[in-house]
N, C-alpha and C positions, 0 to 999 in steps of 0.2 A: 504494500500500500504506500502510493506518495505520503510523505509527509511536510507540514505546510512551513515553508521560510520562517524563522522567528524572526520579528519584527526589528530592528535597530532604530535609533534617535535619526535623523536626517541631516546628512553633513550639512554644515556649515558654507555658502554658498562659496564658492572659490573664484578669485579674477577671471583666472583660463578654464574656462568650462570646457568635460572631458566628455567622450560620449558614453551615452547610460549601458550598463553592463545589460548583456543579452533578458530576458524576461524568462524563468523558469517556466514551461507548459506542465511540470512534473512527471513528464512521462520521462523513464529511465532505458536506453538503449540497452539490451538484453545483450550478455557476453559475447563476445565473436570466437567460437570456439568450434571444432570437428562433433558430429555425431555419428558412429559410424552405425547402420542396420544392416545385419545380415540372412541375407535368404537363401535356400538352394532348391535345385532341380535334380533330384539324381537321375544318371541316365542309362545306366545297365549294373546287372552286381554278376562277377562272374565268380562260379562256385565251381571248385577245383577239388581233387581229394585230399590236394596239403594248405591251400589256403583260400578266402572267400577274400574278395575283392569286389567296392564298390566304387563306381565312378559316378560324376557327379558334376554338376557346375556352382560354383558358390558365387551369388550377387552381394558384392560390397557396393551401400550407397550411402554417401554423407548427406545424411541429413541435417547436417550443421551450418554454421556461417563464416568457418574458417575453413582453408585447406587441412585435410587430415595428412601428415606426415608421418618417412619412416614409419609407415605399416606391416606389419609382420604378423601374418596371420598362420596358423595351423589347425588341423582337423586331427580327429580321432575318433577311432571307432568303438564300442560298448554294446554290452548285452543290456536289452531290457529285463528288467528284475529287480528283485527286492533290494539288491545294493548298486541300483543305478544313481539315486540321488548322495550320495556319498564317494562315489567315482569321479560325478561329474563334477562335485565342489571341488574334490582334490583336484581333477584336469583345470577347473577354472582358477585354482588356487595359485596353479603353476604358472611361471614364466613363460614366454613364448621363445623356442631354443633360438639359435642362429638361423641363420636362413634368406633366401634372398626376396629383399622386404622390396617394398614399392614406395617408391620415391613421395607420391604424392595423389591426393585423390580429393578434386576439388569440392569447392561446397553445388552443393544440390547435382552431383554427379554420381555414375554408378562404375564401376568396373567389374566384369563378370572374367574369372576365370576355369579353367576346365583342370579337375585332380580328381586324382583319386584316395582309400583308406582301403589298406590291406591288413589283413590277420591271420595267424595259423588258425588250421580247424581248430588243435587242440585248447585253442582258447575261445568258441566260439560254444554260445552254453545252449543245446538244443532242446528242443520240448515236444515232447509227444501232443500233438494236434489231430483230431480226426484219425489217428492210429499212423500221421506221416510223422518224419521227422523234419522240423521245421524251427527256423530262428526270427527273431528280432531284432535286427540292428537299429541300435541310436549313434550317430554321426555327431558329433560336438565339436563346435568351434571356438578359437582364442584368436580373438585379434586387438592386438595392442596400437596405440599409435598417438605421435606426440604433436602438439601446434604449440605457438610464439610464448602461452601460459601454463602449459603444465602437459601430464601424460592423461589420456583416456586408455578404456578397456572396454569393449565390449564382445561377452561372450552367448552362446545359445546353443542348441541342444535340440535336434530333431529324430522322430521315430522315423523309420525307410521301413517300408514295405511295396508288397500290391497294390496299384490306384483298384478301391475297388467303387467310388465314386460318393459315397459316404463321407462319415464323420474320421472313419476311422482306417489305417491300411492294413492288407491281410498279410500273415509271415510268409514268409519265402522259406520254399524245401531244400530239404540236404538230399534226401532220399530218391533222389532221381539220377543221382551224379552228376561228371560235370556237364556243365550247360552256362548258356548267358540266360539271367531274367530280364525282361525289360514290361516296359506298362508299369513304372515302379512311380511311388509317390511319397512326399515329404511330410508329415506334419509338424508345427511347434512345440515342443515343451514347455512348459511354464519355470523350467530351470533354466533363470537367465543372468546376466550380472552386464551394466549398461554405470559406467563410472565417465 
């Protein structure tokens, strides 16, 4: 909320009159700073018999007023399950390693790149569905990045599955061998961290 000038006495009238200092309107220009939001589209997951692999495009957009700089973004892959929300603190908790970052990504601009997250099976926790064997992958993002007043983070956390046009996507099977899936689709997590 503005709050109102306190009043002062009125100078004293001077020989050389100077010009009167601008008139406060109260409104306060909101920080010039980066926002980054992140979206993806994955676009096939290949399942192999020693590792599953999904590919994927991830949209970076600044939704801020400053250029987002030195961005350094990473993904990682997880089981959905009872200790997903506890994985994905610790992945958000962590630093974003080395890597080669992007110089710069203007205000109200997007940059889409195409990656992928590989895993061995043996880490990959599968679940009897319908008598198949089938998984859950959630894909979680880190992306760090600094402008002229300090660093931001913004990270997020999506389910991969089957589009199956719904609220919700269907798991993907092990039990077929390998194969590419494609028809895959993203949803949000509500496990997010936006600094």
């Amino acid at each position: 909320a503005a709050v109102a000038p306190e009043l002062e006495p009125a100078p004293r009238p001077d020989p050389m009159p100077k010009p009167a200092p601008p008139i406060s309107s109260g409104i306060v220009a909101s920080r010039l700073r980066p926002s980054l939001e992140i979206g993806i589209q994955p676009l096939r997951c290949v399942v192999q018999d020693d590792q599953v692999a999904i590919e994927f495009e991830v949209d970076l957009y600044n939704a801020g007023t400053a250029p987002a700089r030195a961005v350094l973004a990473e993904a990682s892959l997880f089981n959905a399950g009872a200790n997903q929300e506890q994985e994905l603190a610790a992945f958000f908790a962590s630093p974003v390693g080395t890597g080669n970052g992007i110089d710069a990504i203007p205000p109200l601009k997007r940059l889409t790149l195409t990656s992928q997250v590989v895993a061995p099976r043996a880490a990959i926790q599968e679940y009897e569905l319908a008598g198949h064997r089938s998984f859950v992958p959630v894909i979680a993002f880190n992306a760090r990045y600094q402008w002229g007043g300090g660093k931001g983070q913004t990270s997020a956390a999506f389910l991969v599955g089957r589009e199956t046009g719904g609220e919700k996507v269907g798991p993907l099977r092990l039990d077929l061998g390998p194969r590419d899936v494609r028809g895959l689709a993203a949803r949000s997590l509500p496990t997010a961290i936006r600094t």
